[in-house]
C-alpha positions as CSV (number, residue, x, y, z in Angstrom):
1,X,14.9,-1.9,18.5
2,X,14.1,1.6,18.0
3,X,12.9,4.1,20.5
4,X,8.8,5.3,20.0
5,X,8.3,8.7,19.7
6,X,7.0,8.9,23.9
7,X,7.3,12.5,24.2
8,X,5.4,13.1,20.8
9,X,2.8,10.6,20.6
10,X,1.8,10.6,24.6
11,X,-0.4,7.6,26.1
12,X,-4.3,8.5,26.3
13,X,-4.5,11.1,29.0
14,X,-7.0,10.4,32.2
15,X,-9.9,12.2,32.3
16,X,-8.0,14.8,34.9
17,X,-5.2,15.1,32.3
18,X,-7.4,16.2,29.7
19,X,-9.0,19.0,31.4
20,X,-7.5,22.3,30.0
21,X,-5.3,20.4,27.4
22,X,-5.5,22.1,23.6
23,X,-5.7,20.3,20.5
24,X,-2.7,18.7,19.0
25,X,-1.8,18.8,15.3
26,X,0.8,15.7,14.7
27,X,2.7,16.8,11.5
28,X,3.0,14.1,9.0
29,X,6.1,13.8,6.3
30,X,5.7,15.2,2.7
31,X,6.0,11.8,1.6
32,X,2.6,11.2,4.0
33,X,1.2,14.2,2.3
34,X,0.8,12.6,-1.1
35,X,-1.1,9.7,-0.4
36,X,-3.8,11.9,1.4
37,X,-6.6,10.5,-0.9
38,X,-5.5,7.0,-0.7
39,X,-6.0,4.2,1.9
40,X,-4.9,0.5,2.6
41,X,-7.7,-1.9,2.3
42,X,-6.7,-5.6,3.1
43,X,-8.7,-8.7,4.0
44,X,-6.6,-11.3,6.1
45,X,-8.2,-14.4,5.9
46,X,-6.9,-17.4,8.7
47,X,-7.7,-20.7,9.1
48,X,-9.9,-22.4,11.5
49,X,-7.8,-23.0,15.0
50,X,-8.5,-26.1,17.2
51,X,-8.2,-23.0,20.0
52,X,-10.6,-20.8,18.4
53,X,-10.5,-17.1,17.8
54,X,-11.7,-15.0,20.6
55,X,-13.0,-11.4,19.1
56,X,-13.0,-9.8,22.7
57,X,-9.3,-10.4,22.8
58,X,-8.7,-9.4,19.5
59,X,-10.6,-5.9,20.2
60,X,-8.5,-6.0,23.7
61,X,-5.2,-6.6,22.4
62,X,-5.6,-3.8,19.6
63,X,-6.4,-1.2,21.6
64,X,-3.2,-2.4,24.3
65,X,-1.1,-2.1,20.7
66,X,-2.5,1.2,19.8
67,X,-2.4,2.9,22.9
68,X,0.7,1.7,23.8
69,X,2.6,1.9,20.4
70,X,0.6,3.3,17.7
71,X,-0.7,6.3,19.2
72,X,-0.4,7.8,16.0
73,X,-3.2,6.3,14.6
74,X,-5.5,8.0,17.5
75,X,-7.3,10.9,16.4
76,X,-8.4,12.3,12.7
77,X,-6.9,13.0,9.8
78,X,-6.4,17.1,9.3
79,X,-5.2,18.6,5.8
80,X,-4.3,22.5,6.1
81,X,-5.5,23.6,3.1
82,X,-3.2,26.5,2.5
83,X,-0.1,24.2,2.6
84,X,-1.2,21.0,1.8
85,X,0.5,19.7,5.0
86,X,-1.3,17.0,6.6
87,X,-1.0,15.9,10.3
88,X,-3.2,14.1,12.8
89,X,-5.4,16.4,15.0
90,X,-5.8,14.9,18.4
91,X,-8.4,16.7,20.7
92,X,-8.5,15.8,24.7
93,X,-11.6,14.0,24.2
94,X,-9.9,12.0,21.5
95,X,-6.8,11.1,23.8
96,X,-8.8,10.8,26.8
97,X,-10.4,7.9,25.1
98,X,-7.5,6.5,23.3
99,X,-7.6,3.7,21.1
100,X,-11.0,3.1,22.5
101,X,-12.8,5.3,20.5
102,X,-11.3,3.4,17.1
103,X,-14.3,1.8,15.1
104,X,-13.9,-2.2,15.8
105,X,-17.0,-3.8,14.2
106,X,-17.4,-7.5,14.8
107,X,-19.3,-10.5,12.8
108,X,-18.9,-13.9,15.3
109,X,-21.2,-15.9,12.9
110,X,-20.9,-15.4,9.3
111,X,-22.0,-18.1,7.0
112,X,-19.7,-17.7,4.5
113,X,-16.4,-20.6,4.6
114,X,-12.9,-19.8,5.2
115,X,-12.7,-21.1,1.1
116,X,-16.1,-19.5,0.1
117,X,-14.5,-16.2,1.7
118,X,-11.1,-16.1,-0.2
119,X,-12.9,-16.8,-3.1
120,X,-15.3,-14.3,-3.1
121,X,-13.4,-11.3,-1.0
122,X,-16.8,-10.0,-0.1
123,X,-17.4,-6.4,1.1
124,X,-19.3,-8.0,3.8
125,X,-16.0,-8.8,5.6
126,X,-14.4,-5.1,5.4
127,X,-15.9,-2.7,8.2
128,X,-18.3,0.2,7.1
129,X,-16.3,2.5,4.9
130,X,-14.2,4.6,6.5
131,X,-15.1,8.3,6.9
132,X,-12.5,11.4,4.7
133,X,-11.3,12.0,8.5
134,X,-11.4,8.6,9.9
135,X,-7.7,7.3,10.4
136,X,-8.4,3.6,10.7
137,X,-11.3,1.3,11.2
138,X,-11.6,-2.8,11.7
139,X,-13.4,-5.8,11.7
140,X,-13.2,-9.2,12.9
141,X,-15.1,-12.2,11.4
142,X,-15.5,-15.5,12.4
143,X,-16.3,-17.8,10.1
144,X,-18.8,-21.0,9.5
145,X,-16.1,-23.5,9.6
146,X,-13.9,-21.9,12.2
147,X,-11.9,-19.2,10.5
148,X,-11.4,-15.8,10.5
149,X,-11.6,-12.5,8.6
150,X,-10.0,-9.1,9.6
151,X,-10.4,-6.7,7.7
152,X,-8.5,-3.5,7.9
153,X,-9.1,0.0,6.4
154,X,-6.5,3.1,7.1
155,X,-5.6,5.6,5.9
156,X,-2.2,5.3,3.5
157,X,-0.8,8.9,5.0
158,X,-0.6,7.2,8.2
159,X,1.4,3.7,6.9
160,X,2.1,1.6,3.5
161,X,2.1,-1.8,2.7
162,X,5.2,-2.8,4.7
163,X,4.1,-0.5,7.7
164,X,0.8,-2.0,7.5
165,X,1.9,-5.4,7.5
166,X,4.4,-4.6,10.5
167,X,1.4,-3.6,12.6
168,X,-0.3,-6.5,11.8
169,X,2.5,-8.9,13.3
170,X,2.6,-6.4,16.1
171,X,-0.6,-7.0,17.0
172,X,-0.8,-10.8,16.7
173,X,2.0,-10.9,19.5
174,X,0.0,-8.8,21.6
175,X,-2.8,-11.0,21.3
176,X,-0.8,-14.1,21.9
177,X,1.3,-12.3,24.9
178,X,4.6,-12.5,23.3
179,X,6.9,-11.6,25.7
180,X,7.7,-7.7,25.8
181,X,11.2,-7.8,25.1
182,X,10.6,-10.1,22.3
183,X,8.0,-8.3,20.6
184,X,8.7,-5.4,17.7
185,X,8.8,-1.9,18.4
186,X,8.0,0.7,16.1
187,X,9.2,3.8,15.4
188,X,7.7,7.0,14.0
189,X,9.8,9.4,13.0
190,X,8.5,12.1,10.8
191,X,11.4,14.3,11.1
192,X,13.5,12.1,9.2
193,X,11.9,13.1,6.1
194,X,11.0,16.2,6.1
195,X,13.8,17.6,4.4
196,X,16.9,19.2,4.6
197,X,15.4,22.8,3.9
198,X,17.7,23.3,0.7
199,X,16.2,23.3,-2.9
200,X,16.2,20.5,-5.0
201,X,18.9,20.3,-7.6
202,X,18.1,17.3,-9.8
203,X,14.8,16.5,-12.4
204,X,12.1,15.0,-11.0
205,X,9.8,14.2,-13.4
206,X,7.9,11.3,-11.4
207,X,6.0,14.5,-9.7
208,X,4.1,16.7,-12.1
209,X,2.5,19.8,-10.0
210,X,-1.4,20.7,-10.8
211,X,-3.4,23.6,-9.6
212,X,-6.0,22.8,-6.6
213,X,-9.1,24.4,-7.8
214,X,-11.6,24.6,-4.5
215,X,-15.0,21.7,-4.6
216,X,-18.2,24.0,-6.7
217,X,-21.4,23.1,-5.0
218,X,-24.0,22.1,-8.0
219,X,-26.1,19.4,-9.8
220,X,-23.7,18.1,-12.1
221,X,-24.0,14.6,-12.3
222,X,-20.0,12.8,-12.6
223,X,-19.6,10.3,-14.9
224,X,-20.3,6.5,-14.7
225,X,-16.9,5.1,-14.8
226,X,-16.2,2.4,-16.7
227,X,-16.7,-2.0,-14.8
228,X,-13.5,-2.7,-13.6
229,X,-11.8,-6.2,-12.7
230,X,-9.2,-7.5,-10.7
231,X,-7.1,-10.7,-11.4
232,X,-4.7,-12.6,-9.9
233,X,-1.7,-14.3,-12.0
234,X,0.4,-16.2,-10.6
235,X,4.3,-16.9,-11.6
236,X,6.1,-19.9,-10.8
237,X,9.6,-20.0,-10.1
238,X,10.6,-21.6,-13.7
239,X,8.1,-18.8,-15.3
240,X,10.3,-16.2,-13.6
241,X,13.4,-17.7,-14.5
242,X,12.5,-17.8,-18.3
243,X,11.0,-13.9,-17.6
244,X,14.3,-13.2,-16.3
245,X,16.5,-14.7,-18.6
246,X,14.8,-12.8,-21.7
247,X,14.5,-9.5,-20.0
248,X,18.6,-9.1,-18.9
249,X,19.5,-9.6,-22.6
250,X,21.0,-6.3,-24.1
251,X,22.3,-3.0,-22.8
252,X,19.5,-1.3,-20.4
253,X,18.8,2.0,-22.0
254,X,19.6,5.4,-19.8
255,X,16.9,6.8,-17.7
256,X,18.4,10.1,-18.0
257,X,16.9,11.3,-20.9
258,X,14.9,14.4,-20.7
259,X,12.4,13.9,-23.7
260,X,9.7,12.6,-20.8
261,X,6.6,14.6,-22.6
262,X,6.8,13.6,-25.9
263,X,6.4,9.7,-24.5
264,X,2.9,8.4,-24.7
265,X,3.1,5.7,-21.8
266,X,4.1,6.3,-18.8
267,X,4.9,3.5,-16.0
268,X,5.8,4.3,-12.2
269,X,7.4,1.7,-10.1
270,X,7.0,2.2,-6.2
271,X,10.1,2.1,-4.7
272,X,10.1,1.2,-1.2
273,X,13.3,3.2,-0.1
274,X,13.5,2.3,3.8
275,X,17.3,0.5,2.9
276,X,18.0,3.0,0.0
277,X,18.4,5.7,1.8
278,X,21.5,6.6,3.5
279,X,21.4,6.5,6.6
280,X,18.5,3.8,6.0
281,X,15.2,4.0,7.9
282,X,15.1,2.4,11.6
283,X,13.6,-1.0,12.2
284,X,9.8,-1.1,11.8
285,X,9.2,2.7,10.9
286,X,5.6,3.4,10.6
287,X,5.0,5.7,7.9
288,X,5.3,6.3,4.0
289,X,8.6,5.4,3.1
290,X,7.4,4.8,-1.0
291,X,9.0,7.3,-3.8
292,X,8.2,7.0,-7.2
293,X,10.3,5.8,-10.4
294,X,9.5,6.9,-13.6
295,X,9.9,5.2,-16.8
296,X,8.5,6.4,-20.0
297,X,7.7,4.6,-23.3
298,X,6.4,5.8,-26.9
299,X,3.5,3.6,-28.1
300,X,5.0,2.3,-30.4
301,X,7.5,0.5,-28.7
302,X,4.8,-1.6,-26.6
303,X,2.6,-2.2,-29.4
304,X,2.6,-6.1,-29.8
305,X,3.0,-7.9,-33.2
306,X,0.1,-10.3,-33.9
307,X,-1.2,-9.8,-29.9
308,X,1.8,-11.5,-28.9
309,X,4.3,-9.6,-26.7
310,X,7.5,-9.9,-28.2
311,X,11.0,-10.7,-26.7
312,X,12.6,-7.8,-27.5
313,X,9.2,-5.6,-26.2
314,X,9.6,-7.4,-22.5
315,X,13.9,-6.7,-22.6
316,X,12.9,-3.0,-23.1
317,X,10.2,-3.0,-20.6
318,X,12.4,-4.2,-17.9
319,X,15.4,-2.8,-18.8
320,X,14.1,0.6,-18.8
321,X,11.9,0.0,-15.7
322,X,15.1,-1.5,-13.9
323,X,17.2,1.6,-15.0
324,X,14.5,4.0,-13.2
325,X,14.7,2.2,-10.2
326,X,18.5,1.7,-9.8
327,X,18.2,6.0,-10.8
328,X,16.5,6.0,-7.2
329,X,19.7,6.5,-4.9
330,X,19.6,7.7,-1.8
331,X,21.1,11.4,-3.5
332,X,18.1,11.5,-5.6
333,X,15.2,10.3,-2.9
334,X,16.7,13.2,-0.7
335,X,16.5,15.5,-3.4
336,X,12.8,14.4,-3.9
337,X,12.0,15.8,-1.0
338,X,13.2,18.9,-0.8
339,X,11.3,18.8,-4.1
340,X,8.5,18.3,-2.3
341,X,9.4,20.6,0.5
342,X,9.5,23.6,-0.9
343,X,6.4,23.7,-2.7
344,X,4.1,26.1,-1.8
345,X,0.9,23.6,-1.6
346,X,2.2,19.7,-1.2
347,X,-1.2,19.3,-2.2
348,X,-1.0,20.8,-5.8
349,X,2.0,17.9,-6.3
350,X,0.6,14.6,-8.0
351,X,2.1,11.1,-9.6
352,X,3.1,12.3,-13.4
353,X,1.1,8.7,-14.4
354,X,-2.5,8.9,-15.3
355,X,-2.9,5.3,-14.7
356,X,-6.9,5.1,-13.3
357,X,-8.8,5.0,-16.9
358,X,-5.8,6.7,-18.3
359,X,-2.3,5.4,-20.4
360,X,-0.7,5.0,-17.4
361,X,0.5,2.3,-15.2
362,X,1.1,1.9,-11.2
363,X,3.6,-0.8,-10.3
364,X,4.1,-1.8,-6.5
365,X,5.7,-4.7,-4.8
366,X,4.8,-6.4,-1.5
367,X,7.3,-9.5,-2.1
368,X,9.3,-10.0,1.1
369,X,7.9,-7.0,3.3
370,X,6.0,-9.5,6.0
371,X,2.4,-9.7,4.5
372,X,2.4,-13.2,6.0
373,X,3.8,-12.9,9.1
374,X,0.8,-11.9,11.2
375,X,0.4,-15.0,13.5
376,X,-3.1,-15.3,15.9
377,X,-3.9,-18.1,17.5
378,X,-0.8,-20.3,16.0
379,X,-1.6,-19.6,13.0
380,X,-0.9,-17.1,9.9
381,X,-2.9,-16.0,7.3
382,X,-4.1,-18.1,4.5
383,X,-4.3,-15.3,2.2
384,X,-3.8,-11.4,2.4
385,X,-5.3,-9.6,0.0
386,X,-7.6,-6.2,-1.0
387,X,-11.2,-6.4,-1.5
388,X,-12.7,-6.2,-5.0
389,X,-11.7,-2.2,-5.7
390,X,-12.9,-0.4,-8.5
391,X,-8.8,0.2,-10.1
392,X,-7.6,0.7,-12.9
393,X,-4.1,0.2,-14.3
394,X,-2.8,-0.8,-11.1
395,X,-0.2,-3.7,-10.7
396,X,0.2,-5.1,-7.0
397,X,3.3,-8.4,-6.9
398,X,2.6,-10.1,-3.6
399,X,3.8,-13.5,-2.4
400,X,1.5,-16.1,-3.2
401,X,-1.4,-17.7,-0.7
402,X,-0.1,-20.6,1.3
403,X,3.2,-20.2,1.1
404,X,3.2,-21.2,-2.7
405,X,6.4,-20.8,-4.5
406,X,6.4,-18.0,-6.9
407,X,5.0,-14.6,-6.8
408,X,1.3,-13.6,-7.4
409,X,0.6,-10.3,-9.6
410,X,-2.3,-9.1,-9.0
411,X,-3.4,-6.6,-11.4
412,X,-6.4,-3.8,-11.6
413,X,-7.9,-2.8,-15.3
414,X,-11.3,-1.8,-16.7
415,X,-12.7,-5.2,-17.7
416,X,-12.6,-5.0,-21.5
417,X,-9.0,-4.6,-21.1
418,X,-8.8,-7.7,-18.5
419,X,-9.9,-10.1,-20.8
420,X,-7.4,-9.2,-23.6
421,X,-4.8,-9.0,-21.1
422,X,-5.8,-12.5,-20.0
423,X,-5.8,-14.0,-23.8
424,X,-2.3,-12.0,-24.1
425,X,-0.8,-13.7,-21.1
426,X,-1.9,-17.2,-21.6
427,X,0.1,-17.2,-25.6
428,X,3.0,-15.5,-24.1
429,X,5.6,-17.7,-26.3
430,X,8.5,-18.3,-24.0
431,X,6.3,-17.9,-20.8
432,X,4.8,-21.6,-20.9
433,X,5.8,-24.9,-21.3
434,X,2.9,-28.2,-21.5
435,X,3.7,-28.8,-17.4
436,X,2.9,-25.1,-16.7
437,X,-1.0,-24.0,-15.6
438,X,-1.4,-20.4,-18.0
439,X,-3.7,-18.9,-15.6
440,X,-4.7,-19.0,-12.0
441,X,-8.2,-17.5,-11.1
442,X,-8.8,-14.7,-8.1
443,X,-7.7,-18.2,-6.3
């Protein structure tokens, strides 16, 4: 395993220690930088235990992990506005009390089922949102029948979906005192990608850079935006084979081409590059390790015939959005950032999709990054999964709840937009056959 970052990311000083001790600014990685206004929101839901779940140990054993191997997560969240560089500012006080002073709300009777609760994915089992400098907050919830809720909130400069999932399985072997040699280590290593300090050389049009215009005080009232829903589709194995089987007919089309701002779609894929890069990332690294692949599309070309997506619409969809991604060497993801390096503002550089009530589309993957692996009390989650968030044009594939075959997509859009995606999907013509079920509710 990896070496922790000891010497950078000290344990929680005594209250002796602290005296005379300065502030510390933790820098973060350009790649940290970007998702500054985003967080990771995730509801793990379990299943009743004959042991029971015991929230005292829970709260315990999180605060062991933190201190111990998350240290990062210990302070606030601090964003120089002049360069855009973001880094966690720990004061004495903060390290003095450690993971201690991390918000860990509780619930040990809530009325609602473990069914009723992965039904409804209620708000009620998140913690109190998180404050704009807050790194991470939790809560625990038992359940009427015996299960249990946690419900996470951090903030997505400090980890992504695989580094969030990671320190969720850390954690359930700290709480089940899984031996210390046996249990995962992780590893924090800004410096790894921060650059080589040369310019870029290549294109990177998956970044477009905007100007930062400073907050003006005043009345105005923002617009309502538009109801949003989420839905969860699910693809069965056969489904995916006859997806497959359509989409690698045909040559895939070169994502070379330069034309990017006449298109009138956009689509980016996060790539999750910790074993594209060369050398890869170590073991368990806690931190943003997501790039961006762009693929571009005129309307025309998506437009259905009938509302029915065509054959030949889905071969150029995944064609092109494979080509982007197998663009993403480790050459080009280096290049990336030193793009991003030698900005003068990392906060003036954006995602080129307009995806939320825009054209646009976000694409991510959590399939086979450990979203299930979290294990308290013998047993894993039922389902992992975000809270009801007000998206839009966002595209999560996750594995399915209990361990069903397939792969779950669950997808973001204004509601309008929902439904005729839902009538779209269910007269797909080579999606379905009679033994297939055309669509699968939030569960």
């Amino acid at each position: 395993m990896p070496p922790t970052q000891s010497e950078e990311l000290p344990l929680p000083l005594t209250a002796e220690g602290a005296a005379g001790c300065d502030d510390a600014l933790l820098p973060l990685s350009p790649l940290d930088a970007m998702m500054h206004k985003l967080g990771v929101m995730l509801l793990y839901m379990f299943p009743s235990s004959t042991s029971g779940y015991d929230l005292n140990k829970m709260q315990t054993s999180f605060i062991t992990l933190v201190n111990k191997n998350y240290s990062i997560l210990i302070g606030e969240l601090h964003i120089d506005r002049q360069t855009g560089v973001v880094s966690v500012k720990q004061t004495a006080e903060v390290r003095q009390k450690g993971a201690h002073g991390i918000r860990f709300e509780t619930n040990l009777s809530s009325s609602l089922t473990t069914e009723e609760a992965m039904k409804t994915l209620s708000w009620e089992l998140m913690p109190t949102p998180r404050a704009s400098t807050e790194l991470i907050c939790i809560k625990g919830t038992l359940l009427s029948d015996g299960g249990l809720v946690i419900g996470l909130d951090t903030s997505h400069t400090l980890l992504d979906g695989e580094g969030t999932f990671t320190f969720m399985k850390a954690w359930g072997q700290h709480y089940s005192n899984v031996p210390n040699q046996e249990r995962l280590v992780s590893n924090y290593d800004r410096f790894l990608l921060i650059g080589t300090d040369e310019p870029s050389k290549l294109a990177h049009p998956e970044f477009q850079v905007v100007d930062v215009h400073p907050t003006v005080a005043g009345n105005v009232e923002a617009p309502v935006p538009p109801c949003t829903a989420q839905h969860r589709f699910h693809f069965t194995p056969c489904m995916m084979q006859r997806i497959k089987h359509v989409a690698t007919r045909g040559e895939s089309k070169s994502t070379s081409d330069p034309t990017y701002r006449v298109k009138d779609v956009k689509v980016t894929t996060a790539v999750n590059a910790r074993s594209r890069l060369n050398p890869p990332m170590p073991e368990n690294y806690a931190g943003n390790v997501i790039f961006s692949a762009l693929s571009s599309y005129q309307a025309q070309e998506l437009k259905a015939s009938d509302d029915v997506v065509s054959q030949d619409t889905l071969v150029n969809l995944a064609q092109r959005v494979r080509g982007s991604i197998r663009h993403s060497d480790s050459e080009y993801l280096r290049d990336a950032i030193n793009f991003l390096t030698e900005r003068s503002n990392l906060s003036k550089v954006q995602p080129a999709t307009n995806f939320v009530f825009g054209p646009d589309i976000m694409y991510t993957s959590w399939v086979r990054t450990g979203m299930y692996e979290a294990e308290f009390e013998g047993m894993r989650p039922s389902l992992v999964s975000l809270p009801p968030l007000p998206f839009d044009g966002f595209v999560i594939l996750s594995e399915p709840f209990r361990n069903s075959p397939g792969v779950d997509v669950l997808v973001f859009l204004e509601s309008s937009a929902m439904e005729k995606l839902k009538e779209s999907f269910a007269r797909v013509p080579f999606l379905f056959q009679e033994s297939d079920e055309p669509l699968r509710s939030t569960l």
